[in-house]
N, C-alpha and C positions, 0 to 999 in steps of 0.2 A: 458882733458874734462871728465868731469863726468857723469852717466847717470841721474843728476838730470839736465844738461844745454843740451840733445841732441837738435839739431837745428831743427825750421819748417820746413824742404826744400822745402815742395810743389811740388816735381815731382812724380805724381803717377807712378808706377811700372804695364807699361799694360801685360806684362806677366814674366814668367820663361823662357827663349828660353832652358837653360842647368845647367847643374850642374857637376862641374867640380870635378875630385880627383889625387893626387900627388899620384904618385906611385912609385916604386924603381924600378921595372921591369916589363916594359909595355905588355909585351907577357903573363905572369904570369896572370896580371890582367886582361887579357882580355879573357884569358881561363876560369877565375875562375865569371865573371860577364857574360858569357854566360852558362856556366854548373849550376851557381844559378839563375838567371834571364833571360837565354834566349835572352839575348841583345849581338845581331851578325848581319850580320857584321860587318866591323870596316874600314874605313875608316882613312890610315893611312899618316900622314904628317913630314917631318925633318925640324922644325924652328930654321934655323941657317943663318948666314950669305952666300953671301949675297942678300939673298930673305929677311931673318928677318935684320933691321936695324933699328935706330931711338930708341934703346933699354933702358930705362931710370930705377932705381931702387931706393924710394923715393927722386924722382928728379936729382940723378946725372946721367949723361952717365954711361951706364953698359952694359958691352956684355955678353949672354947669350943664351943658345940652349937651346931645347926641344924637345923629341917624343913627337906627338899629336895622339890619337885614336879616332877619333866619330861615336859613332853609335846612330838611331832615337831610341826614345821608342814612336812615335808617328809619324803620317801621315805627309809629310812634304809638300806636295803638297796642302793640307786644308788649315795649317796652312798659307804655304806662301800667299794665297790667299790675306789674308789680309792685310798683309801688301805691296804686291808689286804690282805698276800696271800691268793688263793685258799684256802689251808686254814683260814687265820686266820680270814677271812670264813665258812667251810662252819660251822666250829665254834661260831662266833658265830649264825649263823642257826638251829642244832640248838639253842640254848640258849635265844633264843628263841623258837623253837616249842613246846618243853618246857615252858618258864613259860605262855605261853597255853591249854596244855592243863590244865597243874596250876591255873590259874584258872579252864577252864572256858569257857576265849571261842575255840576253836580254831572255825575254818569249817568249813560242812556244803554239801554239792552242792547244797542245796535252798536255804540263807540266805545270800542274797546280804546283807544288812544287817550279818554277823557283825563283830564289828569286830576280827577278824583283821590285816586290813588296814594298820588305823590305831591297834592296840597302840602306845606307845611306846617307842621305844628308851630301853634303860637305860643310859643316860648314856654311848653311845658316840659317834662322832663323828656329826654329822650336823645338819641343822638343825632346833633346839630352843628351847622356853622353858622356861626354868629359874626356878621360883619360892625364895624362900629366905625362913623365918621365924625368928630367932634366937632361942636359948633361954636356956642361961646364958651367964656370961660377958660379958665386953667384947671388941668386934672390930669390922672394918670395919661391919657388917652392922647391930651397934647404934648407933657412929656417925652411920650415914645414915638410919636411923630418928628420930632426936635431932637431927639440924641442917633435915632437910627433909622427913621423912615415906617414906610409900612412894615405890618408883620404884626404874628404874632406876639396878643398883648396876655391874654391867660386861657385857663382852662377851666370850667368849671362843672360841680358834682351837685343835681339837683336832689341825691334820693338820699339822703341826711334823714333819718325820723325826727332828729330836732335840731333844726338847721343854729339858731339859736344857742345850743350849747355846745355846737362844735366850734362856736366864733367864740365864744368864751372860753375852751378849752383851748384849744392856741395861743389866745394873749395872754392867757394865765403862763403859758408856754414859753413867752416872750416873742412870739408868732402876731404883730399887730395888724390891725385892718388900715387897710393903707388908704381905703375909699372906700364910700356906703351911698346910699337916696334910697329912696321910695317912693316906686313908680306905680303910683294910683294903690293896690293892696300890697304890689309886692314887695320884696323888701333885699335887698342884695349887700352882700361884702366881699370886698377883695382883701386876700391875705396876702401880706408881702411875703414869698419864702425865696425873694432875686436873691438874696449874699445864699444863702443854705440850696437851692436848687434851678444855680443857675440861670437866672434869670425869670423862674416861673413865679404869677402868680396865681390862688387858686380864688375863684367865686363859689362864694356860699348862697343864698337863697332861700324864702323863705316867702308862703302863699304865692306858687306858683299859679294855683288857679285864679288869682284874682287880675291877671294879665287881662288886658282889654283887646277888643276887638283891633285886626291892624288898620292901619291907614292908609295901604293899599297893596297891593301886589304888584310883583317887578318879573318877567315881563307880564304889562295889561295883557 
């Protein structure tokens, strides 16, 4: 496909929830995107089996691991508003207050500093950076490590009402998913649009809430 045939699709794109980067070592890069940018903490995940399954790599079965890092550059509590009903939101918010306390970083009336605040969302919608170190396996992630180094890998839109038929609406498009898993409920796609935009790809997404507690936070 050339960019003189790219396809109508007709899915508007209602936001950016993140934007994601391939990195060789994920501690490195998370030092160096808070000492230049200030973006801390991090919110840290192991996608492997078997919590990560269902893993597909331009359509064939493929197994494949990842460190995951997110931290917000943004309010995530605003953001979710929008997109999730009131209880959905009450429950998400309960969850994480909980996690902050079970770490220990909950706010006190006296310390304004607590970084209550600026905890991260675990990987719900909102806007984030997502770091990604791949472990085993062959996939998108070691491809772009192998042709150019770090860097950004995609960008992705969590607030889809049905994430589901916008991944349908693409291939039908001729827009395929270049990568899929499912990591414990969630359920994610990468849309190749490299030849049509440049090299972007975009992540689709699907039961963001059923995103599990992380595995730890970076810095303790």
């Amino acid at each position: 496909m050339t960019h003189g045939t790219v396809p109508r699709v007709g899915v508007p794109l209602p936001e950016i929830s993140h934007v994601a980067f391939v990195v060789d070592d994920l501690e490195d890069a998370m030092r160096r995107f808070g000492r230049l940018l200030g973006i801390e903490p991090w919110l840290l995940y192991r996608y492997e089996p078997p919590r990560l399954a269902h893993t597909t790599v331009r359509g064939e079965p493929t197994d494949y691991s990842m460190r995951v890092a997110l931290s917000d550059v943004g309010g995530p509590v605003d953001l979710l508003s929008k997109v999730l009903p009131s209880g959905v939101l009450r429950r998400l918010v309960d969850w994480v207050t909980a996690l902050r306390d079970r770490l220990g970083l909950g706010a006190s009336s006296t310390d304004h500093r607590s970084p209550l605040a600026s905890l991260p969302n675990p990987g719900l919608p909102g806007v984030n950076v997502e770091l990604i170190e791949p472990l085993e396996g062959e996939s998108t992630y070691t491809e772009h490590l192998d042709s150019g180094g770090s860097g950004i890998h995609h960008v992705g839109c969590f607030a889809y009402d049905d994430p589901r038929a916008v991944v349908e609406t693409y291939e039908a498009a001729g827009i395929p998913v270049i990568q899929s898993g499912r990591f414990e409920g969630l359920e994610f796609w990468y849309l190749d649009m490299t030849e049509e935009l440049d090299g972007l790809m975009l992540e689709v997404a699907a039961n963001l809430w059923a995103v599990p507690g992380p595995d730890g936070v970076f810095p303790a």
